[in-house]
C-alpha positions, 0 to 999 in steps of 0.5 A, spaced: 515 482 477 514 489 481 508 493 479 510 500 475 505 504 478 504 504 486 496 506 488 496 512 494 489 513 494 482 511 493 477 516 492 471 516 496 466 521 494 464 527 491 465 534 495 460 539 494 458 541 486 464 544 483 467 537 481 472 536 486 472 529 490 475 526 497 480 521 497 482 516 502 490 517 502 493 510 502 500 514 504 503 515 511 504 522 508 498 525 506 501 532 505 505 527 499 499 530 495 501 537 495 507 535 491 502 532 485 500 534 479 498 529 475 496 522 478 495 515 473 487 512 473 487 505 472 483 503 464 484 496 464 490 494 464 492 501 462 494 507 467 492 513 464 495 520 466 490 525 469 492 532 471 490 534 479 490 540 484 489 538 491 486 543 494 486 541 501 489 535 506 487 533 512 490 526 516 486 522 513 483 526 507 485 530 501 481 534 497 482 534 490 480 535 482 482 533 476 482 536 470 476 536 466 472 534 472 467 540 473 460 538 476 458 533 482 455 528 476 462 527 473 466 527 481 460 521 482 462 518 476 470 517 479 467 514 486 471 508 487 477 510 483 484 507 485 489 514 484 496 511 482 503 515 481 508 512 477 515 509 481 519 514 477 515 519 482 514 514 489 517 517 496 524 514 496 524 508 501 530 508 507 535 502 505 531 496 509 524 498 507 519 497 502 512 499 500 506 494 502 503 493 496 510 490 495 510 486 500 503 483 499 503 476 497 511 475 498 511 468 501 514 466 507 518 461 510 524 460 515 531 458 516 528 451 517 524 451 510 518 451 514 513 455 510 508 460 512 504 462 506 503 468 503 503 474 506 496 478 505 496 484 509 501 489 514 498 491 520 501 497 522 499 497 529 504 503 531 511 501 533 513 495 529 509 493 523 505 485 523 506 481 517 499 477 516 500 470 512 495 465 511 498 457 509 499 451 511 500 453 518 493 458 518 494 465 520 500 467 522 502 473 525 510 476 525 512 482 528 516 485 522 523 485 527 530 485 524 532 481 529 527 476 525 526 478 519 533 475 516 531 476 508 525 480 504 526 479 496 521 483 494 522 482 486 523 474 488 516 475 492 520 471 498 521 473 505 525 469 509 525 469 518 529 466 522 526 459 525 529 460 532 526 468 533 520 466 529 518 461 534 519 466 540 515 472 537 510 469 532 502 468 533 501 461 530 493 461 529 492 453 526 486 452 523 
């Protein structure tokens, strides 16, 4: 089952004395943020709304406050805090994609049946994204190729890789 809430940011600390934080933006757009009023904090298993305005937007920065947040003491007190949106308001995805955090723990196996794990990370090294798995194989890294990738079925959590490209392109790391 899929997350209903994506995560875009994580704050990181407080800027200046007025209540306002900086957020590492965990978006390949960080300007996305400017189109944002209202964003969701995690409380438990609970989301709770909280109104925002951005103030500012740098490439791997933004600058926000939230509404009630007025001093440095109250900014300190939301350091570490994951920033989520709901999915009725994420980006909309080409056909073919899907957000990482879907992707994260989808297991992968090939044509053959063989299994490689569970997916914990994407690199995105430029070009082509590496999906990271760690199994019974150790790690193994797969370049995210449409030449290799025959299946992602992100609400199954399954990601299935043709065994005879897979062979050719990936980086088998046995323990």
């Amino acid at each position: 089952m899929l997350s209903s809430h994506l995560m875009i940011g994580e704050i990181t600390r407080p800027q200046g004395i007025r209540g306002e934080v900086k957020v590492r933006p965990a978006t390949n757009d960080p300007n996305r943020f400017y189109d944002l009023d209202r964003v969701f904090l995690k409380r438990g298993e609970e989301y709770v709304e909280r109104s925002i305005s951005v103030s500012r937007v740098e490439p791997d920065a933004v600058y926000m406050t939230f509404e009630g947040v007025t001093d440095r003491n109250a900014a300190e007190a939301l350091r570490g805090e994951f920033i989520y949106i709901d999915r009725a308001h994420a980006v909309q995805l080409p056909e073919d994609a899907n957000f990482i955090c879907d992707l994260i723990g989808c297991e992968g196996v090939d044509t053959n049946g063989r299994r490689l794990g569970r997916m914990v990370d994407v690199m995105q090294p430029g070009g082509n994204d590496v999906y990271v798995f760690h199994g019974p194989l150790g790690e193994v890294l797969v370049p995210a190729l449409k030449s290799v990738v025959t299946e992602v079925n992100v609400e199954e959590k399954r990601i299935v890789f043709d065994a005879k490209r897979l062979n050719e392109v990936a980086v088998f790391d046995e323990d």
